[in-house]
N, C-alpha and C positions, 0 to 999 in steps of 0.2 A: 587491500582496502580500496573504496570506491575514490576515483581522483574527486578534488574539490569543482563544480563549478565556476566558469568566472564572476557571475553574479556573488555567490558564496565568497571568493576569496575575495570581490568586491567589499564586500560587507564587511568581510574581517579589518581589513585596510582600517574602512572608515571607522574603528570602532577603537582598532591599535591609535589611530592617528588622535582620535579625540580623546582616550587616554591619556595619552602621553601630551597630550597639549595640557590638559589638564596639569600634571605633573608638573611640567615646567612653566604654564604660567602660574600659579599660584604664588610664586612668588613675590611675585612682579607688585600686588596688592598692598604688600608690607612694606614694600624697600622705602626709604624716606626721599624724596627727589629735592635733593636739593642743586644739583643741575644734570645737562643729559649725560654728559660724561659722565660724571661719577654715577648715574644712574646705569650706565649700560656697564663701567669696571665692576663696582658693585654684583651685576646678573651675570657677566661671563665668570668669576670669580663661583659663584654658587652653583652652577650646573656642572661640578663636577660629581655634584650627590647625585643629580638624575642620572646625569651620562654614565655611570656606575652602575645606577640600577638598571637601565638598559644593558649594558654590555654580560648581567649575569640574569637578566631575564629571556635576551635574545639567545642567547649562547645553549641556554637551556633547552627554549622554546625549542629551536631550530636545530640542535644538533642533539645533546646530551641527552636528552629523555628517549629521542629515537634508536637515539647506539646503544642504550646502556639499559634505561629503566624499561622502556617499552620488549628489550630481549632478555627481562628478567636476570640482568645483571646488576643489581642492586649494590652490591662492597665496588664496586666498579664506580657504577656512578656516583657514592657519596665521596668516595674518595677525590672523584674529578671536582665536584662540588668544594672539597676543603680548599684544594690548591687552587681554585680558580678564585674563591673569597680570599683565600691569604693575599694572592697575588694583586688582587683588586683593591685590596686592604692597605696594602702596603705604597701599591700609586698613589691612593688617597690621601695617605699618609705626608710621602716628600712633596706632594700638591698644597695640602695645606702650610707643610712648614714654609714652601718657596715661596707660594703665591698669594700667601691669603695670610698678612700679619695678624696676628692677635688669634688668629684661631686657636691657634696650641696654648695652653696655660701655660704662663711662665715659671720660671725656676722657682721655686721655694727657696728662703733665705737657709744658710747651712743648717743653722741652728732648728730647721723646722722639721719636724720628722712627717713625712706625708707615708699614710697606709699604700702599700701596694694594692688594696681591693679597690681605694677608691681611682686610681687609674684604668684599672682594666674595668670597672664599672663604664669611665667614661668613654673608653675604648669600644667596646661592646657595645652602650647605646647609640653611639655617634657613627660607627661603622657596618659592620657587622653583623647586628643585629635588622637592620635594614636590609641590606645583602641577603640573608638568611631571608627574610619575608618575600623578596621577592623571586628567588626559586622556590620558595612554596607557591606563590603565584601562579607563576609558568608552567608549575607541575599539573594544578588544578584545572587551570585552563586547559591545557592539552590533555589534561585527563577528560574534561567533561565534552570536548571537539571529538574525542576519541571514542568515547560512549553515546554523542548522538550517532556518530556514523557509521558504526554497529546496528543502533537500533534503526536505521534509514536502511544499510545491508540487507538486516533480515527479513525487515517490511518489504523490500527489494524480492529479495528470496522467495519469500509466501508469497507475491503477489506471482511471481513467476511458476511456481509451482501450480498454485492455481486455474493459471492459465494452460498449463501444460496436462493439469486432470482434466479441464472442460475438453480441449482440443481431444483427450485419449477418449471423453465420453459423448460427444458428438461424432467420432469417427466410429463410433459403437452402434450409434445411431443411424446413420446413414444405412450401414446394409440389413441390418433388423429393417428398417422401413422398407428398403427395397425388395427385400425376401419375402417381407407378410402381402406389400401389393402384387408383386409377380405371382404368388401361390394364386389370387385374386383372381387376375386375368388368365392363370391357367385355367382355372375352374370354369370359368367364363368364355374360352375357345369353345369348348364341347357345346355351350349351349345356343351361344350366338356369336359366329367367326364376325359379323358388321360388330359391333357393338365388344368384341375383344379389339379389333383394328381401332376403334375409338377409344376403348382405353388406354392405348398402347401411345395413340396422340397425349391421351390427357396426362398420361404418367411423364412426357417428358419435359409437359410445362413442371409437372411437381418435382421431378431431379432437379432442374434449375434452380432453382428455389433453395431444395436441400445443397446441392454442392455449390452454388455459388451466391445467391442473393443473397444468402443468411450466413456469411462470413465475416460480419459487426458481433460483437457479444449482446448487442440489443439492437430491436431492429422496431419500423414502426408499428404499433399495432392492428393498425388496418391493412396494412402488408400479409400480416400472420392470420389475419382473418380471414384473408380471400385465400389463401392457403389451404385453410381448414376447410373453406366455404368448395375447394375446388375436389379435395379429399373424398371428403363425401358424397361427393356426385359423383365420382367414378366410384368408390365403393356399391353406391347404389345401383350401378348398373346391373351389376350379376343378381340383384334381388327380384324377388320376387315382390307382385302384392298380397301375400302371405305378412309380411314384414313393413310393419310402419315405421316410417324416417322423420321426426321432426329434428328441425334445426334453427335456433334464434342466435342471432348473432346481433351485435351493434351494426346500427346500419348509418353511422355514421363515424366512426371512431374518431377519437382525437387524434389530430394529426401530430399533437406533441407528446402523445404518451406511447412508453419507449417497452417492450418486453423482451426477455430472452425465446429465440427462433426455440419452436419446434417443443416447446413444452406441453401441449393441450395433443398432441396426436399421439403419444402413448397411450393418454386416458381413451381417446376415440377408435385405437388401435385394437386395443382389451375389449370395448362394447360390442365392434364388428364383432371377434373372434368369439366369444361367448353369449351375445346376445341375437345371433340368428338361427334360427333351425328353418328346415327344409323342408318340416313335416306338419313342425305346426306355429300359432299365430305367435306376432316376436315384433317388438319394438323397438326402437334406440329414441329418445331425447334428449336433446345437444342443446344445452341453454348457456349461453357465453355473456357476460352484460361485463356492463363499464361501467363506475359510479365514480360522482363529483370529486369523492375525497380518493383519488386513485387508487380505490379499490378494483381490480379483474378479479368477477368469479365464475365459474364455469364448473358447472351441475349435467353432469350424464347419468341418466336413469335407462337403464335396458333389462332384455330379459336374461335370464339367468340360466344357458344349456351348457352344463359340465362337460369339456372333453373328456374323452378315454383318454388315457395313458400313453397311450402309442401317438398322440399326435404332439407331436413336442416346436410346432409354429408357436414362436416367439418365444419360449421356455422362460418365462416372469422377465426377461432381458430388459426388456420398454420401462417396469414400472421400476424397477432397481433401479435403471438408469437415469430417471426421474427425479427419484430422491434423489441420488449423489448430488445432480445437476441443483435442483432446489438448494439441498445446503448450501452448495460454492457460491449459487447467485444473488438466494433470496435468503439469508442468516438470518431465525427471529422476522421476518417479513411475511410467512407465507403458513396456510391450516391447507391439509391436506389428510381425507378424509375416507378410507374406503368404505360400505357395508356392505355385507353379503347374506342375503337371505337363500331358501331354496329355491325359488323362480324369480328372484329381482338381484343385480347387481347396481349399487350407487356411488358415482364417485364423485366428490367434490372438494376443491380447491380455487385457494383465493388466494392472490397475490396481489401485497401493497407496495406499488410500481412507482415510476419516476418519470419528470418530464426530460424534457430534452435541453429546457434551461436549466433542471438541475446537475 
């Protein structure tokens, strides 16, 4: 079990103490004052009912449910329960014959036959029966401290879990990306060694980014734009004018709206790879916007050349990894949308994001 807080067993204090003040002053409102002495003999005289019910709520609280009930030794622990009430019962008992006149009912004249039930009636309600209510108390209590902090463990748990699928699916990511843009500037040595050399600049601003800028689970959005914005422009280098590029992006972002790194370059990763041919005319358009009610949606329209079989760069890895990443981040938040015609591929998704106050 997770240790308590100090704040927590702060709170508990305050709550035991007001309790229990409760308990023992109520008293105090009845006694009749007819001066301070006998006003304070009076209240020391009565607090042997609370101090009782402390000694078999604390006892419980504190020891007996953790030794006994909490290790599913149940004949164990009620058995300690009887002896600890008898015992308690019974101080109670020589307390009031000693110290407290008139408690105990007096003898019945000989001649008077008194039922034995109505004794152990008064016995039972005046003792006993109190005792008993308050390790039901103490059980309850420690039952229900015991079942929030399970259910705080397990939220504990899946949140760590969680984190520990993003981290195994961002580290998935990482060399998928670096695989698809290296294949990239291979392709692009052969045709123009300047312009691979400038790639090879521009790919190390983009590793930074991947391995280290983007190690917050949200990062800001204008951050990830110029990301995107820096993408594309080394993508384009190896293209031809064969191939149209457009690309709209916010050209302001807000600087309190927060997203998860690396989401939108799977989709733009897939339009490269199937939406360019070498032979003939081919497109990509990259529409990103921002709206008021913190909607992000981002619409890529390209053209649609099927690879062969043999070329297995990026084998569906990006868009798998995508979704998982969507569920863990965006749960119920987020439409994601692919269509596939025979010369047009369309992707579109939209996510409803958060600020940085929230």
């Amino acid at each position: 079990m997770m240790p308590d807080t100090p704040k927590k067993k702060s709170l508990q204090l305050i709550i035991h103490l007001l309790g229990w003040g409760i308990v023992f002053g109520i008293p105090l409102f009845f006694f009749e004052r007819n001066s301070t002495a006998d006003y304070i003999d009076r209240y020391l005289r009565f607090i042997s009912a609370p101090v009782s019910l402390m000694i078999i709520f604390y006892f419980n609280y504190c020891y007996l449910i953790d030794k006994f009930l909490f290790r599913k030794q149940t004949r164990e622990y009620l058995l300690s329960n009887i002896v600890l009430i008898a015992f308690v019962t019974l101080c109670l008992h020589f307390w009031h014959e000693l110290h407290i006149p008139g408690a105990m009912p007096p003898n019945p004249p000989k001649h008077f036959q008194v039922r034995k039930f109505d004794g152990i009636l008064f016995f039972l309600t005046r003792d006993i029966i109190p005792l008993i209510l308050a390790t039901g108390m103490s059980v309850a209590i420690k039952m229900t401290n015991r079942w929030i902090q399970s259910e705080n463990e397990i939220r504990e748990l899946e949140k760590s879990r969680t984190e520990a699928e993003l981290k195994n699916l961002r580290n998935q990511l990482n060399p998928h990306f670096l695989f698809n843009t290296l294949n990239n500037i291979y392709s692009l040595i052969a045709l123009s060694p300047e312009k691979a050399q400038q790639a090879i600049m521009d790919l190390s601003k983009l590793l930074r980014y991947v391995l280290y800028d983007n190690s917050p689970e949200f990062v800001p959005l204008q951050k990830e734009m110029e990301f995107v914005r820096n993408y594309v422009e080394l993508m384009r280098l190896r293209l031809t004018d064969n191939t149209e590029i457009k690309i709209s992006l916010p050209q302001s972002a807000s600087s309190g709206t927060l997203i998860a790194p690396l989401l939108f370059i799977s989709l733009i990763e897939n339009a490269f790879k199937h939406g360019v041919s070498n032979s003939q005319p081919s497109f990509i358009h990259i529409n990103i916007s921002e709206y008021s009610d913190q909607r992000i949606v981002c619409t890529i329209e390209n053209s649609y050349f099927p690879k062969n079989e043999t070329d297995k760069s990026g084998s569906g890895i990006g868009l798998d990894n995508l979704r998982k990443r969507l569920e863990l981040l965006y749960p119920g938040r987020y439409l994601l949308n692919i269509e596939q015609t025979d010369d047009k591929y369309i992707s579109a998704l939209i996510l409803f994001t958060h600020t940085e106050e929230e």
